[in-house]
Structures are given as C-alpha cells and as structure tokens.
C-alpha positions in Angstrom: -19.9 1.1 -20.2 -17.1 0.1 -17.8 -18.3 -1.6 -14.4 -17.4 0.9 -11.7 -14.2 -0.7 -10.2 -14.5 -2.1 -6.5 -11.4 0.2 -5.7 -9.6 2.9 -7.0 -6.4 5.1 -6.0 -5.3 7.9 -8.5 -2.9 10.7 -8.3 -1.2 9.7 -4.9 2.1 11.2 -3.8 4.2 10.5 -0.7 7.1 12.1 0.9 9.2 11.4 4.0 11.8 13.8 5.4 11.5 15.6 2.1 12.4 12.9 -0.1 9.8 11.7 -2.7 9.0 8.0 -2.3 6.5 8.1 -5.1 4.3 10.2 -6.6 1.3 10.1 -9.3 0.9 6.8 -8.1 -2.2 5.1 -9.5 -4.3 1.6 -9.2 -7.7 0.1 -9.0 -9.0 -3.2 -8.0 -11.7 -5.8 -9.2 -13.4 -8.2 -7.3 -11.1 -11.4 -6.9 -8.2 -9.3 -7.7 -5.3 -9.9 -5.8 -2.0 -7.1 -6.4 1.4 -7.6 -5.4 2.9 -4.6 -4.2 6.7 -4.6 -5.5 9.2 -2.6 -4.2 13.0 -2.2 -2.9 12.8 -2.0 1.0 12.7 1.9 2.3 9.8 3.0 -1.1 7.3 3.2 0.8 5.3 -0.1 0.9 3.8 -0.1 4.1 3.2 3.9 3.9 1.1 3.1 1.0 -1.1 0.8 2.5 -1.5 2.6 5.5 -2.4 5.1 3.2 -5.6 3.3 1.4 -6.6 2.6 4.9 -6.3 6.1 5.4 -4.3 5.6 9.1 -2.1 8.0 7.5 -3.4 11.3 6.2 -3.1 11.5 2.3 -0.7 13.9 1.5 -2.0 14.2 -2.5 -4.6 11.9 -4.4 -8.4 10.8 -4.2 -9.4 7.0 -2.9 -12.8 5.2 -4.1 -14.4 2.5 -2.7 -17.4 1.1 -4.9 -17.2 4.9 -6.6 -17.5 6.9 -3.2 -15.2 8.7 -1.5 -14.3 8.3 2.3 -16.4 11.2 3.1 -19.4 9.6 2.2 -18.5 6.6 3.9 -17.2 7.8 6.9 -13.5 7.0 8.3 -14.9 4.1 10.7 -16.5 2.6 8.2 -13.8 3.2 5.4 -11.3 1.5 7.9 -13.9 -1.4 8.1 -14.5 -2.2 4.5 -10.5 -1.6 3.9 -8.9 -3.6 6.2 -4.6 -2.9 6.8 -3.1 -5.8 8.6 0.3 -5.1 10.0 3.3 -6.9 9.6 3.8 -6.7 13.7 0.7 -7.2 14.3 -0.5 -6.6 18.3 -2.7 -8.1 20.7 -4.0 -7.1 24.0 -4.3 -9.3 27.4 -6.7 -12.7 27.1 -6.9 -15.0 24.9 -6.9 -15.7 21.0 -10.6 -15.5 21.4 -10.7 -12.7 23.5 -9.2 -10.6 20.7 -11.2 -12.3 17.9 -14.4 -11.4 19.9 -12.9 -8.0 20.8 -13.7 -5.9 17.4 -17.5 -7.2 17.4 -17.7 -4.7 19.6 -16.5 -1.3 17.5 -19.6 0.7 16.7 -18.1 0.4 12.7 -19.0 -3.3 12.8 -22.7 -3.0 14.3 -25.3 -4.6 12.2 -22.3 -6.4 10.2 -23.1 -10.3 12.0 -21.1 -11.4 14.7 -18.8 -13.4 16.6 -18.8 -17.3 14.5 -16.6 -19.8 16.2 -17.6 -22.9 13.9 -16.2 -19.9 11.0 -12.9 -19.3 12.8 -12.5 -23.2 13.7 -12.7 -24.3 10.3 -10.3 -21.7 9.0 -7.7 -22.8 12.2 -8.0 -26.3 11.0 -7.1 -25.3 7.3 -4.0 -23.5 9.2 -3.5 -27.3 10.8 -4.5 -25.1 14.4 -6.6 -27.4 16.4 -9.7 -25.5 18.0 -8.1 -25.2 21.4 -5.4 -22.6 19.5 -8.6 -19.9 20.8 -8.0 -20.8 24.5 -4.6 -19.9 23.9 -3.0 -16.3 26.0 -2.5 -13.9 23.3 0.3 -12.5 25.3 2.6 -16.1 24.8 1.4 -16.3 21.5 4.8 -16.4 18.9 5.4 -14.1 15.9 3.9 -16.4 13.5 0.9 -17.4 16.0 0.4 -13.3 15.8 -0.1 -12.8 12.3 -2.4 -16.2 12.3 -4.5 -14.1 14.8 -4.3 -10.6 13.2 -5.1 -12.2 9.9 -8.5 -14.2 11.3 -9.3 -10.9 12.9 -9.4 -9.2 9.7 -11.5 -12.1 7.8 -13.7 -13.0 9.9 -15.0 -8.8 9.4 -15.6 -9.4 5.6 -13.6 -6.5 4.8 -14.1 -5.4 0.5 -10.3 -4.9 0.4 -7.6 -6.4 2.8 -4.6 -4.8 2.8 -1.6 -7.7 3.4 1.8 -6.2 5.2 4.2 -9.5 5.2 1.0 -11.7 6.2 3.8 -14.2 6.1 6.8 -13.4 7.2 7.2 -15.5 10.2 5.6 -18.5 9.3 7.1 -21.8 7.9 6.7 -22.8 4.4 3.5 -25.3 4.8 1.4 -22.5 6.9 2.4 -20.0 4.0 0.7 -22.2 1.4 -2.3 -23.4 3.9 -2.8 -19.1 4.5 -2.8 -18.8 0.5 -5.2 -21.0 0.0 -7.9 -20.0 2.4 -7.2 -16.4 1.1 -8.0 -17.1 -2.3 -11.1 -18.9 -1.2 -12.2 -16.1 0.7 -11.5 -14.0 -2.2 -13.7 -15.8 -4.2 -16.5 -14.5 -2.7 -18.5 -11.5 -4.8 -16.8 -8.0 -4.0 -13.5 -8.8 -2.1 -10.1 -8.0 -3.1 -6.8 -7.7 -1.7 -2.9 -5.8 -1.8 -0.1 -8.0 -0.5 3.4 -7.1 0.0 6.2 -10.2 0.5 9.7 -10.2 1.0 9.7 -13.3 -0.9 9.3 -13.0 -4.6 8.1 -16.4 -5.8 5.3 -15.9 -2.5 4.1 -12.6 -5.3 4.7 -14.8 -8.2 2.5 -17.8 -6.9 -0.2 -15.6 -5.3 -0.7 -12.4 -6.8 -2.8 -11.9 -10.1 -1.4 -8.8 -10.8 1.6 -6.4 -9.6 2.4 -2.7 -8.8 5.8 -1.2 -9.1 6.6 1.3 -7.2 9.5 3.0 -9.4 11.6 5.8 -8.2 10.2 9.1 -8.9 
C-alpha cells in the first residue's frame, strides 16, 4: 500500500479574464521533495501557488494535506502548514525582529513553540547577516534584505509545505547559493516539502528534485 502523500492537488483549473491558464492540473508532494514550477511568464505561476495556499478561492479541484482536506483543517491552520511567500514580500513598521516576533502572535500558531533568536541568528549567519541585521528598520530594509526577512518568517513557523515565489530574485549570486543550502537542510527534516518558482533556469536545475510544467491548455 502506497504511503499517503504529504500533499496532493488534483483536478485544478484556472481562468483569468476568461482565458484558460490551465486546467486538470495535478501534483503531489513527498517529504524532502522539492518541485520546480516551470512556466512562460503570464501561465499562472504565482496564481497557482496562491491557490494551494488557498488565498485565492479554488475555482475547480480538491487540495490534501497529509490526506485531509482544508475543511478539516481549518483555513488558519491550512495557511499555517502551507506557507506562500511572495515575491514582493512586505513588512510593517519596526524592526526585522519586530516582524519575525510579529506572527507568534496569530491565534493559527498558538501551541506551535515560539519566538527563537539563537534559531534565526544561526540561519542569518549562514546568509553571511551578522546578528545585529534584527535591529535593523524593516521599513529601510532593500529588496533582497526583504525576501531574507519574508523567507525567515516563513521557516522559522515549520510550515509542511512552503510555497517559494522568486525567493531569489533580488539577491546576488553567493546569497542565492547560502539560501539553497539552508533550504535544503531545513527540508531534510521529516514531513517538509516545498514548490519554487525561478526566473533563472539553472537556479530550478540545481535545486529542484523534480519539475511541473505548466503547458498551455
């Protein structure tokens, strides 16, 4: 008997103005799997993972997390344990670890641990960010300094599946690889998995363990 899969998507369909980005679109994820998401730009990459996250409504197509549907989760709690982190990611006034310590306090994350500096320091010095980077205003933070933050947001929660929007995109060549690596090694832990879209095609050739096209209808 096959292991129930850690995530599964089957039958999804998506359309935008009335034209069909994709349809009958399925997948399904194992612990320490990581997917590339490949597509032309305007097919509906970011849709889709908004979608699994359910911030967007399905319009067709049943999600499974660990063999339950998001009604038996709840959506808090779905939007928890699938994490989507946005390629402009935001942040409010304060500091870096204002906003770090900010989602500690969501009712979805009660009884789920807690705010861990020592965690977050040692994955800022695998970034090459000293410890001082939390002191820093969010608000004067740079594009690149933004997705560093929106992307230790999202680990430090132990999400099952984190869902990867250009993680990248305005970082430099060394902090790409340094982000890699600590994302494979929190991946390695039981029952995590991940979706990544990249503009840059050797980024899903080096990274991903498997990909997703997302042909034309």
């Amino acid at each position: 008997m096959q292991p129930i899969p850690l995530f599964s998507a089957t039958g999804l369909c998506r359309s935008l103005a009335g034209r069909l980005l994709w349809r009958d679109l399925d997948l399904t994820l194992r612990p320490g799997e990581r997917l590339g998401l490949v597509a032309p730009s305007g097919r509906g990459k970011t849709l889709l993972l908004r979608a699994l996250a359910l911030l967007d409504p399905l319009q067709r197509g049943v999600l499974r997390l660990r063999g339950r549907q998001p009604e038996s989760w709840g959506l808090p709690a779905w939007r928890a344990r699938v994490s989507y982190v946005s390629q402009r990611p935001v942040a409010h006034s304060g500091t870096v670890e204002d906003n770090l310590r900010s989602v500690w306090g969501f009712a979805s994350q009660r009884g789920r641990g807690g705010w861990h500096p020592a965690r977050v320091c040692r994955w800022l010095e695998r970034l090459g960010r000293p410890p001082a980077f939390l002191g820093y205003p969010a608000e004067r933070l740079s594009g690149g300094e933004l997705q560093l933050l929106s992307l230790l947001r999202a680990l430090q929660l132990d999400p099952d599946v984190l869902l990867l929007d250009e993680p990248c995109a305005s970082l430099d060549a060394s902090t790409t690889l340094a982000v890699e690596t600590l994302l494979r090694e929190w991946l390695a832990a039981d029952g995590r998995a991940c979706v990544l879209t990249s503009h840059d095609p050797e980024q899903i050739g080096r990274f991903t363990t498997a990909r997703l096209e997302l042909n034309r209808p």
